[in-house]
N, C-alpha and C positions, 0 to 999 in steps of 0.2 A: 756411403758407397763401400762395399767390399774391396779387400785388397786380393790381387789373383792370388797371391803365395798364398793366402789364409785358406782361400776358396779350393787351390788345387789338394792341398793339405787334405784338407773334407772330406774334398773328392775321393782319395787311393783311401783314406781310413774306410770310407763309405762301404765302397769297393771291396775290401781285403777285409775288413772287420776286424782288423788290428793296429793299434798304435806302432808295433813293433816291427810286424810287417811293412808296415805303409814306410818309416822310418828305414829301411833297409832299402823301400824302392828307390826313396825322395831321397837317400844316400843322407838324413838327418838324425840325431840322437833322440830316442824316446823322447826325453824331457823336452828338445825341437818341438817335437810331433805335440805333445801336451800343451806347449806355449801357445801355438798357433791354435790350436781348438780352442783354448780358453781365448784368446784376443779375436776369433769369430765370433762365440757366444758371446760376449759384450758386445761385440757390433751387433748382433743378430739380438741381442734382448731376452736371448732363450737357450735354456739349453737346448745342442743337437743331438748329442748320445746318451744314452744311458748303459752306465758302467759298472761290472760287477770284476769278481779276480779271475772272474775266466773270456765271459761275453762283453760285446761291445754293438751294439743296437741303437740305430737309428730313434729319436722322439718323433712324433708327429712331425713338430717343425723342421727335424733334422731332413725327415721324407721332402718334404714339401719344398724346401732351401736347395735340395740334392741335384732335380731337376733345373734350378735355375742355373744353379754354378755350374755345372756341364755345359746348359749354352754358354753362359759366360766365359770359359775356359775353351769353346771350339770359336766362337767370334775371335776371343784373345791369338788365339792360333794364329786364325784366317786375315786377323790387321798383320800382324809381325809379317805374312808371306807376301801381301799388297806392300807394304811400304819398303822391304827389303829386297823385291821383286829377284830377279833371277842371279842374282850376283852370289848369293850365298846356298848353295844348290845343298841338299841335303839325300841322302840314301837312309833308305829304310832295310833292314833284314827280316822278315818276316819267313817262318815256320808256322807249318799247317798239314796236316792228314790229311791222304789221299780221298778219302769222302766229300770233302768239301773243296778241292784243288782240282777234282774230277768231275765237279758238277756247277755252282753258281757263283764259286768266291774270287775265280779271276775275272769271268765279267765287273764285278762288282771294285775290287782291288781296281783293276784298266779305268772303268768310271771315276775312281779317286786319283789317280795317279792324273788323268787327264786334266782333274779341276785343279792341282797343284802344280805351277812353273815351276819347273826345278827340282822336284821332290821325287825321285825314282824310289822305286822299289824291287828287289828282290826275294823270292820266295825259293823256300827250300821244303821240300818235301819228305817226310817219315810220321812215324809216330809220333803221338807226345812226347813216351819217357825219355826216345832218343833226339828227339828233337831238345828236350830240356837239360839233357847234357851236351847239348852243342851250345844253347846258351849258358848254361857253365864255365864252359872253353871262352867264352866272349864271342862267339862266333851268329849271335841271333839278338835280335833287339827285341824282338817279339813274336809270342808265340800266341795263337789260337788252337786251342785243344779242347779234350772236353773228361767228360769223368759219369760214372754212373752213382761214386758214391761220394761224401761232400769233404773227404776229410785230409784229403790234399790239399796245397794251395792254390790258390788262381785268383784271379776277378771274374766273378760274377758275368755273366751276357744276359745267354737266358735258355729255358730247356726246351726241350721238343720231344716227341716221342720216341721209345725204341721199338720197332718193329721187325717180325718176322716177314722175310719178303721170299715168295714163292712162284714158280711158273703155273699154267696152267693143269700140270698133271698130279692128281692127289697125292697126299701121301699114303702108304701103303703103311693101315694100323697093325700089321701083323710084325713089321722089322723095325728094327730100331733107326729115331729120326736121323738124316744123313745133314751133316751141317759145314757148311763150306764159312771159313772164319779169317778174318785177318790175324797174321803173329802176333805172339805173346812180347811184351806186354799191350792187352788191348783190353781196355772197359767193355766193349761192347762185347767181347766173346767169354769176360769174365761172367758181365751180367747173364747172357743166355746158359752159359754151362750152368751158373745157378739155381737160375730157373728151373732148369730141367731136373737137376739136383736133388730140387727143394720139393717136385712134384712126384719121384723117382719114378721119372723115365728114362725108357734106355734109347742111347743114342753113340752115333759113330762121327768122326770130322770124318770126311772126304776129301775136302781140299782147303787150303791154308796158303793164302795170295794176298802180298802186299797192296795189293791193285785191286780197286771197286770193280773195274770191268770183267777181272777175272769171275770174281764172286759174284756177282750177277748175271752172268754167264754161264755160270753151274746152274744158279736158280732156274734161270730161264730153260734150261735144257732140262729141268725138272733133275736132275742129279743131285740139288742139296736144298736145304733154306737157309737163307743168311740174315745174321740179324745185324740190321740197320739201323739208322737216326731218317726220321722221317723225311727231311728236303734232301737228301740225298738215294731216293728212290725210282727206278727207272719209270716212265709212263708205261710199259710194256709189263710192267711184273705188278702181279696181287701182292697184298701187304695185309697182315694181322696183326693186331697187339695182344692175340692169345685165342686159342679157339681150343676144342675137346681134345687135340694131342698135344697143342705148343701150348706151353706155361704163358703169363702175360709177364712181359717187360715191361723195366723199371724207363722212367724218362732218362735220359740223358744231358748232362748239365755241360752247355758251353762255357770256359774259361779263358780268359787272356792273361799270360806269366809275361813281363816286360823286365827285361835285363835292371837289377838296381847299378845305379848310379850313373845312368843316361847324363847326357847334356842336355839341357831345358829345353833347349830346339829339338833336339829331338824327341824326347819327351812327349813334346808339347805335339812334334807330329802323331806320333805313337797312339796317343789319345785323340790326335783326329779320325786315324785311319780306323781304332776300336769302336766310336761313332759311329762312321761309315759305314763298316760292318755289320753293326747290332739294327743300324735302321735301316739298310736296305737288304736283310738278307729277307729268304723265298717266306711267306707265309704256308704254315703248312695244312694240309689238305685231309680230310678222312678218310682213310683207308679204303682203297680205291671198291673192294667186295662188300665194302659196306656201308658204300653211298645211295641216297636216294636218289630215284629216278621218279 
């Protein structure tokens, strides 16, 4: 039988792809983090990582064990909240971008919060970067964000597309493309100036809105295109990942930052709620101008 601490250990290195990192979440010393991977691989038979002085990489078995210890670690959750039932009520602080606060995440957030007695949630809404100095401040437990390039931290989710998203009315190849963008700091308006950059087209912002609604709202009135992550796309607006004037975008990489040195309860919710998240969020769809009929 695996031990959960060995298991959860796995898990964040998995996750974070560092001893050091993981160590900082789980509030334990490197050499912790070491012990524990070595007294799994003896239980496991096998090594899990393969390690060099800079990379830390999953083995086959390490893949294959990964999937199990996640269920094992949200069972683990889900006894402790049945046998301790509502007497020990826990709050969650969670941070998240208005992309995904504006379209399927509090459905999905309400569905979890529903299946846990006691376990409330709140959410606060901005950016990543500023959301990631809130938790600095100790002000956030966790944070879902995302990045279009890999070399910040986070854990892992998963990616999806980035897309140009546009109303009905062309663009006009004679002026420069008009681009309605979320403030700076923002991956997604990094990644499209890039783009256009890298293509040397010329282009103008028009408008600059904290708020999805605003920016799809220019699209749609045909006044800008705004570059998005695909499940956050209105049904009413065309979407590209690059045609003869817009460059193609890069995917966009989901991340969860979790406050280090949590209490195991919470913790241990943190990683239900990350779950819950990555399996029920929207599957996403082909770009609605270029689907078949």
């Amino acid at each position: 039988m695996f031990d959960i601490v060995l298991l959860r250990t796995f898990e964040t290195v998995a996750c974070l792809s560092s001893f050091t990192k993981a160590g900082q979440q789980l509030n334990l010393t490197q050499s912790a983090v070491s012990a524990h991977i070595r007294r799994l691989e003896e239980q496991a038979g096998t090594a899990l990582f393969e390690r060099s002085t800079r990379t830390v990489a999953l083995t086959p078995q390490g893949q294959a064990l990964l999937g199990h210890a996640r269920a094992i670690l949200r069972l683990s959750e889900e006894a402790r909240t049945l046998m301790r039932g509502s007497s020990n009520a826990l709050h969650l602080r969670i941070g998240a971008s208005d992309d995904l606060t504006s379209t399927w995440l509090p459905a999905v957030l309400r569905k979890f919060q529903d299946s846990r007695t006691a376990r409330t949630l709140e959410v606060h809404i901005s950016n990543t970067a500023v959301l990631l100095d809130s938790m600095d401040k100790g002000e956030l437990d966790l944070i879902v964000g995302c990045r279009c390039r890999g070399e910040q931290p986070g854990m892992h989710l998963w990616n999806e597309p980035l897309r140009w998203v546009l109303g009905r009315t062309p663009l006009d190849a004679e002026t420069p493309i008009p681009i309605a963008v979320f403030p700076e700091p923002c991956p997604y308006r990094d990644a499209a100036l890039a783009a256009l950059a890298a293509q040397n087209c010329t282009w103008r912002i028009t408008s600059v809105s904290p708020s999805l609604g605003s920016l799809t709202a220019m699209a749609a009135a045909g006044l800008a295109v705004t570059p998005l992550n695909a499940s956050s796309i209105p049904a009413n607006l065309q979407s590209s990942p690059g045609n003869a004037q817009l460059p193609p975008l890069p995917d966009v990489e989901f991340v969860a930052h979790v406050r280090p040195g949590l209490p195991e309860e919470t913790m241990l919710l943190t990683r239900a709620v990350i779950e819950w998240i990555t399996a029920n969020r929207p599957q996403v769809a082909a770009p609605r101008h270029l689907r078949k009929t």
